[in-house]
DRENVEXRO-865379 format. One record per residue (C-alpha): residue number from 1; x, y, z. Coordinates in steps of 0.05 Angstrom, whole numbers, plus 32768, in hexadecimal, padded with zeros to 4 digits. Example, Ala and Ser with C-alpha at 12.3 -4.5 7.8 and 13.67 -1.06 7.14 Angstrom:
BEGIN
{1; {80F6; 7FA6; 809C}}
{2; {8111; 7FEB; 808F}}
***
This chain:
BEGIN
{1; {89D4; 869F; 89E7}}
{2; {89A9; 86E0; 89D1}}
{3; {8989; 86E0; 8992}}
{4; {896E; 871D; 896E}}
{5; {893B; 8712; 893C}}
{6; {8923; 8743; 8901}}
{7; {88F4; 873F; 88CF}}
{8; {8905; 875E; 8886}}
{9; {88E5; 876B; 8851}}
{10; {88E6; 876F; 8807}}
{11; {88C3; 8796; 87D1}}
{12; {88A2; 8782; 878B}}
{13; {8875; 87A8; 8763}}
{14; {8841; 877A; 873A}}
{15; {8823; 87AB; 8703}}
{16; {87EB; 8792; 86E6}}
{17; {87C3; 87B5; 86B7}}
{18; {877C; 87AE; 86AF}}
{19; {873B; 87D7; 869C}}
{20; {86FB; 87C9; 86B5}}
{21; {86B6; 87FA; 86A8}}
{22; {8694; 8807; 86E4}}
{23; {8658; 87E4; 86CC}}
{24; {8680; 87A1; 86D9}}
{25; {869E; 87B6; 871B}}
{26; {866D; 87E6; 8743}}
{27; {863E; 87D2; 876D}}
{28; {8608; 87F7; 8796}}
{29; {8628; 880B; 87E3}}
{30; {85F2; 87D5; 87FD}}
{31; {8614; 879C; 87D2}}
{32; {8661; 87B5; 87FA}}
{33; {866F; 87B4; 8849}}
{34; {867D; 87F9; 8859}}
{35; {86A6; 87ED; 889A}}
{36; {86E1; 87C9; 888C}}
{37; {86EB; 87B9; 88DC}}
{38; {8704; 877A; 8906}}
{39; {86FD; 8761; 8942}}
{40; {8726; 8736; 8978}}
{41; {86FD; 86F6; 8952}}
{42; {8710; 8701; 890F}}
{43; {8759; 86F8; 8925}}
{44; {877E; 86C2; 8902}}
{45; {8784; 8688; 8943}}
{46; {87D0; 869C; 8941}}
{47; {87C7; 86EC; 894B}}
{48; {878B; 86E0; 897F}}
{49; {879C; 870E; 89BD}}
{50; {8790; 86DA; 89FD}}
{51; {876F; 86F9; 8A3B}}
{52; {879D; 86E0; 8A6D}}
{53; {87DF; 86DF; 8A81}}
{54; {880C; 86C9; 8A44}}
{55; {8845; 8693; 8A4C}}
{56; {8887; 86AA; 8A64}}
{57; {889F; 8697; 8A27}}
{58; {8870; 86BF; 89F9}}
{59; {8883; 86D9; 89AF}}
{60; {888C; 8722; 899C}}
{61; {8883; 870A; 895A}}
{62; {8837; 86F9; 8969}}
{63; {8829; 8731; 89A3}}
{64; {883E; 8769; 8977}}
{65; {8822; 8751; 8935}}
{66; {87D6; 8749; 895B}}
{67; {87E2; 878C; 8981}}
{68; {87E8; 87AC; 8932}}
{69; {87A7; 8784; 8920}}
{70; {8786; 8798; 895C}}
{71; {879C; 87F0; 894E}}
{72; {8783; 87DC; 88FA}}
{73; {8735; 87D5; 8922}}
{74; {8734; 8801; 895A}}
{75; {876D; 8830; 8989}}
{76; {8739; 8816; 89C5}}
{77; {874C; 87CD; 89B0}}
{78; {8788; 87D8; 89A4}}
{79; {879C; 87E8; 89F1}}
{80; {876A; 87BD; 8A0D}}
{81; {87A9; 878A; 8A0C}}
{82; {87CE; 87B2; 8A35}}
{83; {87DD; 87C4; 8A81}}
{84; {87D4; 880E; 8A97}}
{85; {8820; 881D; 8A93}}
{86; {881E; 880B; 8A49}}
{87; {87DE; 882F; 8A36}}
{88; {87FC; 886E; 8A61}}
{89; {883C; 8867; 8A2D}}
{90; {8819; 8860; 89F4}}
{91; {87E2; 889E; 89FD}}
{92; {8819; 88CE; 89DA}}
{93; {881B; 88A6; 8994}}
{94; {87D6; 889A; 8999}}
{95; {87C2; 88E0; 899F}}
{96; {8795; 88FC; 8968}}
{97; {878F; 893F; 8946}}
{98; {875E; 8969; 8965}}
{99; {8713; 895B; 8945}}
{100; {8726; 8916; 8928}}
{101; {870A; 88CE; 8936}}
{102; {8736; 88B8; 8973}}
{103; {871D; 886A; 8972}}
{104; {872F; 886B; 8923}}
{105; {8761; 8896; 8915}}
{106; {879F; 8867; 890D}}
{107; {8781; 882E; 88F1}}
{108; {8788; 883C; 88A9}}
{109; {87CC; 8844; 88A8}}
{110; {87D8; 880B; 88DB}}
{111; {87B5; 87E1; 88AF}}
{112; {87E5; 87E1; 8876}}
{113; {881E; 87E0; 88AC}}
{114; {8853; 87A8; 88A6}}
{115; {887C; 8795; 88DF}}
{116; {88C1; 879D; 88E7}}
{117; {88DC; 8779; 892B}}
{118; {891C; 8777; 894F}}
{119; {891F; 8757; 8993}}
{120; {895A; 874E; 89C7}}
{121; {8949; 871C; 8A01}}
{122; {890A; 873D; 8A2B}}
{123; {8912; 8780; 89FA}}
{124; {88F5; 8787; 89BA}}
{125; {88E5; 87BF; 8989}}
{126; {88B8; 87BE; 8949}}
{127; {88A9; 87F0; 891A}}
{128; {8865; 87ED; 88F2}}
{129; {8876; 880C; 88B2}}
{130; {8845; 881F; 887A}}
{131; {885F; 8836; 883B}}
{132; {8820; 8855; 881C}}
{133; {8827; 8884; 885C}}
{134; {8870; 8887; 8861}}
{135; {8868; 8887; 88AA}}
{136; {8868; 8854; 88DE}}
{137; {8866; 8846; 892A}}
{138; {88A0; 8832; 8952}}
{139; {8891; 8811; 8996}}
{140; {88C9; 87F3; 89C7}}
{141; {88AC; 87B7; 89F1}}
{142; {88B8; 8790; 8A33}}
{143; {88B2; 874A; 8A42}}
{144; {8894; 8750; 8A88}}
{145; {886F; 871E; 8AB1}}
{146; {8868; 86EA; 8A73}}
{147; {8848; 8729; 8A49}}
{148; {8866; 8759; 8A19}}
{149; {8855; 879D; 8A2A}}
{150; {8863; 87DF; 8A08}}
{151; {8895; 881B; 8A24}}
{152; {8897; 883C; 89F9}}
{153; {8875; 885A; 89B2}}
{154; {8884; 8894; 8973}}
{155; {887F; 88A3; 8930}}
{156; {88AB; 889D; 88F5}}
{157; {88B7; 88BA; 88B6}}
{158; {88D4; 888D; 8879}}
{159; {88F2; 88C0; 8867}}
{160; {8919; 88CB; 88AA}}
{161; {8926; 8880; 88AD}}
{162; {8940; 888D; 8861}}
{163; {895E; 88C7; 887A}}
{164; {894A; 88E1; 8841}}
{165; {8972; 892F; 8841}}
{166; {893E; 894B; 87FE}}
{167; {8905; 893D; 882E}}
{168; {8918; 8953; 8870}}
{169; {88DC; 8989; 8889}}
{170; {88B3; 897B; 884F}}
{171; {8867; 896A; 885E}}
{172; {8852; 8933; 882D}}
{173; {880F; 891A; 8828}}
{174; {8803; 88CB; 87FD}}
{175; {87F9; 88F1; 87CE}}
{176; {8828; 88E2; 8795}}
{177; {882F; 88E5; 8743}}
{178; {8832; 8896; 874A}}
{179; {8818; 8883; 878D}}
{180; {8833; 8842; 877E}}
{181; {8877; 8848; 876D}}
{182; {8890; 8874; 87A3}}
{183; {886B; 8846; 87D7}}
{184; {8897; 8811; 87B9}}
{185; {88D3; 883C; 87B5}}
{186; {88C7; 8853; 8803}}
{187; {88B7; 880B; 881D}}
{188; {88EB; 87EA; 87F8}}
{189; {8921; 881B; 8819}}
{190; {8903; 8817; 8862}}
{191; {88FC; 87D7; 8866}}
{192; {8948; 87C9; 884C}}
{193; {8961; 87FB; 888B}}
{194; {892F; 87E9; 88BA}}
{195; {8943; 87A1; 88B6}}
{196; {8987; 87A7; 88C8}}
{197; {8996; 8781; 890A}}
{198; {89C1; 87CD; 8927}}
{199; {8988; 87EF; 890C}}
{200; {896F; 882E; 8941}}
{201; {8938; 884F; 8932}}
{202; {8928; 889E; 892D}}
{203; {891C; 88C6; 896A}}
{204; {88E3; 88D6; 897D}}
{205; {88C2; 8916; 8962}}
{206; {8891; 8940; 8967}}
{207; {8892; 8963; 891D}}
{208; {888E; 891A; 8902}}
{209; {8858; 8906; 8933}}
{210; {8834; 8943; 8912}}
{211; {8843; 892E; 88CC}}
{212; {882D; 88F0; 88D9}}
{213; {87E4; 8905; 88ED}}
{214; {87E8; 893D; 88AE}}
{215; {87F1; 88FD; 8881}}
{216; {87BC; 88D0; 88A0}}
{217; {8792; 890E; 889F}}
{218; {8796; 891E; 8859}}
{219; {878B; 88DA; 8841}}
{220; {874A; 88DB; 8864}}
{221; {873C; 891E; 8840}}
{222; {8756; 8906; 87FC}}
{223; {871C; 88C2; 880D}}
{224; {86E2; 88FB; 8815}}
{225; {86FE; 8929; 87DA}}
{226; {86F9; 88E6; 87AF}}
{227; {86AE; 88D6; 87C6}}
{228; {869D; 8920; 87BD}}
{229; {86B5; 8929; 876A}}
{230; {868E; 8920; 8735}}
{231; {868F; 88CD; 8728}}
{232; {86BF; 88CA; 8763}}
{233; {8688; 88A5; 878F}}
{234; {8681; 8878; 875D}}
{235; {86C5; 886B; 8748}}
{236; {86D0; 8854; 879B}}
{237; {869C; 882B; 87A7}}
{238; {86B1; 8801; 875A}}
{239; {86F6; 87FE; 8776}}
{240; {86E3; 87E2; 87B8}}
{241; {86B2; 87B5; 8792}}
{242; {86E4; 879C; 8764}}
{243; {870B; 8782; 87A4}}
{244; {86D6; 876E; 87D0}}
{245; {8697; 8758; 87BA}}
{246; {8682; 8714; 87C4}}
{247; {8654; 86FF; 878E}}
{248; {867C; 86ED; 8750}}
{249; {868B; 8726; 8723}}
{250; {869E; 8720; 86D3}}
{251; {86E6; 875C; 86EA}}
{252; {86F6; 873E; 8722}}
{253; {86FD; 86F2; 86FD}}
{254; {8728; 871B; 86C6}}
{255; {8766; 8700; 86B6}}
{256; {878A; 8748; 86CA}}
{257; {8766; 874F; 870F}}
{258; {8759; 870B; 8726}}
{259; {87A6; 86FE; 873B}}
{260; {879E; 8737; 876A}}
{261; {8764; 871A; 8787}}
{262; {8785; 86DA; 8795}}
{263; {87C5; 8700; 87B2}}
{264; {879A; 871A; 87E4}}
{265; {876A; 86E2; 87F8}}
{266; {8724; 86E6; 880D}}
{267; {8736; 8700; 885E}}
{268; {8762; 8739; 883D}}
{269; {8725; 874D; 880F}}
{270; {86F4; 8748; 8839}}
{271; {8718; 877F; 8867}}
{272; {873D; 87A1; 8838}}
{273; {8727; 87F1; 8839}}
{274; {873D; 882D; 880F}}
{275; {8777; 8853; 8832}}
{276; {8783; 888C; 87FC}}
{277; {8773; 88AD; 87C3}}
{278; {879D; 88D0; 8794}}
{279; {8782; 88FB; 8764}}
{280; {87A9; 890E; 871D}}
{281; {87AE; 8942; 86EC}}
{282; {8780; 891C; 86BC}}
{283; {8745; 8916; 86EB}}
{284; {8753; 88D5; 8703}}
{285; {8767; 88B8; 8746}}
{286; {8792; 8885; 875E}}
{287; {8774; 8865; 87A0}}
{288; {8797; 8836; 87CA}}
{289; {877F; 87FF; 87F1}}
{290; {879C; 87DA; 8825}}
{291; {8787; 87A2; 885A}}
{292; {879A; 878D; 889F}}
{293; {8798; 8748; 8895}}
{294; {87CE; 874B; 8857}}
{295; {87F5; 8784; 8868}}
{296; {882B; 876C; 8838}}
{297; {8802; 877D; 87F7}}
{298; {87E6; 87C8; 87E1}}
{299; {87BF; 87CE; 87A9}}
{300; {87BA; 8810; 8779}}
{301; {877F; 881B; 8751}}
{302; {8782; 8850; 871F}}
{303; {8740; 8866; 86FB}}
{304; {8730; 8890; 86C2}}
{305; {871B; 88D6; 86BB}}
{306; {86E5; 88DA; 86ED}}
{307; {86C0; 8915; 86D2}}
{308; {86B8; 88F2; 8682}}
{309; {868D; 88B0; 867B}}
{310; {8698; 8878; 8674}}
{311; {86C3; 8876; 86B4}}
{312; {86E9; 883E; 86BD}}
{313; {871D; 8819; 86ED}}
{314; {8755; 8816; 86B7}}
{315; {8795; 8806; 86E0}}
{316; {87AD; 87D7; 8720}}
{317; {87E3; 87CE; 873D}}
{318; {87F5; 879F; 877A}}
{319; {882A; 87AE; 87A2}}
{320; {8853; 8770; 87CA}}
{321; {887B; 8768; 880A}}
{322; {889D; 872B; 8810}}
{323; {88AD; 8726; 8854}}
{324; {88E7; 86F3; 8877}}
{325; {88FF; 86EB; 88B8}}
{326; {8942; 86E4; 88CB}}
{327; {8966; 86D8; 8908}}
{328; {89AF; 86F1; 8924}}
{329; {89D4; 86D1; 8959}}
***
């Protein structure tokens, strides 16, 4: 008997409105971690990589979801748990655009990535999707010597999987008119075709390997455009603050903010970083944060106008993936 297993996923958006001055949620750059990294040890005991030979009988459940944890730190940890023939099919994916941080590059947008498998016997495919990005990675494994190895890897557009016809050649950046929303509407729909148990997905392609770089390039831009406006700096490191401080804070105990805060549990804040930020035609930005140890949640922050005090964090929203596994004989 084969079995083919898939995991699905559905959307709901959680609006919650809130306003807090940045004199309640900022705090000097000292007071925040400013490298939202991991290591192999801060692995939950379920997603820790072994160093030996894994059991013939070993999940692709667990081997691809700690290979994703391992590419939101580092690409060089990320292939440490692989032989040569897997690294070797992996370099084209991993390749980076000319000038930009190789070890770094992908880990944003990994880290947001949820995971999408389908398995048949000793094959498997997953797809780690990210709908702030619209993009994900597709990679087709092999159950080898009691180890899954990759074959094969390439990038996706949501809105090829969508086959979305309006957006075919377009170029789109995260940035949106509500960030939120079409992250929610993009998700939602990828996640409903990518979990289908006949679901194939796009060929491989150059233009949307390309796109795929433009996006994660320009969300790194739209990061230093933030920092570099008038109150922008500011504004990021309240944001961040709001989400990750330690000591106890009077806006993060508020009654609007502090069910986010439990959504996402103390591992998911302590790691969770700023992936994007979307600026408006009122002077304020929505930023987006995401976390590799709750890649099921987003949150959207949206500030006030940045260039007129008193600035203030006057809007979240947190974005949920409820994810299920199924299985098809």
């Amino acid at each position: 008997m084969r079995r083919r297993w898939i995991i699905v996923s559905a959307v709901d958006l959680c609006s919650l409105a809130c306003c807090v001055s940045l004199a309640q949620a900022v705090a000097p750059p000292a007071q925040i971690k400013t490298e939202q990294t991991q290591s192999v040890a801060s692995l939950t005991p379920a997603e820790t990589p072994t160093t030996g030979p894994l059991p013939v009988r070993a999940s692709l459940q667990i081997e691809a979801a700690s290979a994703r944890y391992r590419l939101t730190d580092t690409t060089t940890l990320f292939l440490k748990g692989f032989d040569a023939d897997a690294t070797k099919a992996l370099q084209s994916a991993l390749s980076v655009p000319k000038g930009e941080a190789v070890d770094k590059f992908w880990s944003d947008l990994i880290a947001g990535a949820l995971q999408v498998r389908h398995q048949d016997g000793n094959a498997g495919e997953t797809l780690w999707f990210n709908p702030v990005f619209d993009a994900g990675l597709v990679i087709e494994w092999k159950l080898g010597t009691g180890q899954w190895q990759p074959e094969a890897a390439w990038w996706v557009l949501g809105q090829d999987i969508r086959n979305d016809a309006a957006a075919k050649g377009e170029t789109k950046t995260v940035a949106a008119a509500d960030p939120a929303s079409l992250a929610q509407q993009n998700g939602e729909a990828v996640f409903r075709i990518a979990g289908a148990p006949d679901w194939r997905p796009p060929e491989p392609s150059e233009k949307a390997k390309k796109i795929v770089c433009e996006r994660v390039t320009a969300a790194r831009a739209s990061l230093e455009k933030l920092q570099a406006t008038k109150g922008g700096s500011t504004v990021y490191w309240a944001a961040r603050g709001l989400l990750t401080l330690e000591q106890p804070s009077a806006a993060a105990n508020g009654p609007q903010v502090k069910p986010v805060l439990t959504a996402l549990g103390p591992d998911a804040r302590e790691r969770i970083r700023v992936v994007s930020a979307t600026p408006t035609g009122t002077h304020a930005w929505v930023i987006a944060m995401q976390s590799p140890d709750s890649p099921s949640l987003a949150v959207f922050i949206t500030t006030s106008n940045v260039n007129t005090a008193p600035i203030a964090l006057i809007d979240m929203k947190l974005l949920r993936f409820n994810k299920q596994e199924d299985s098809h004989e």
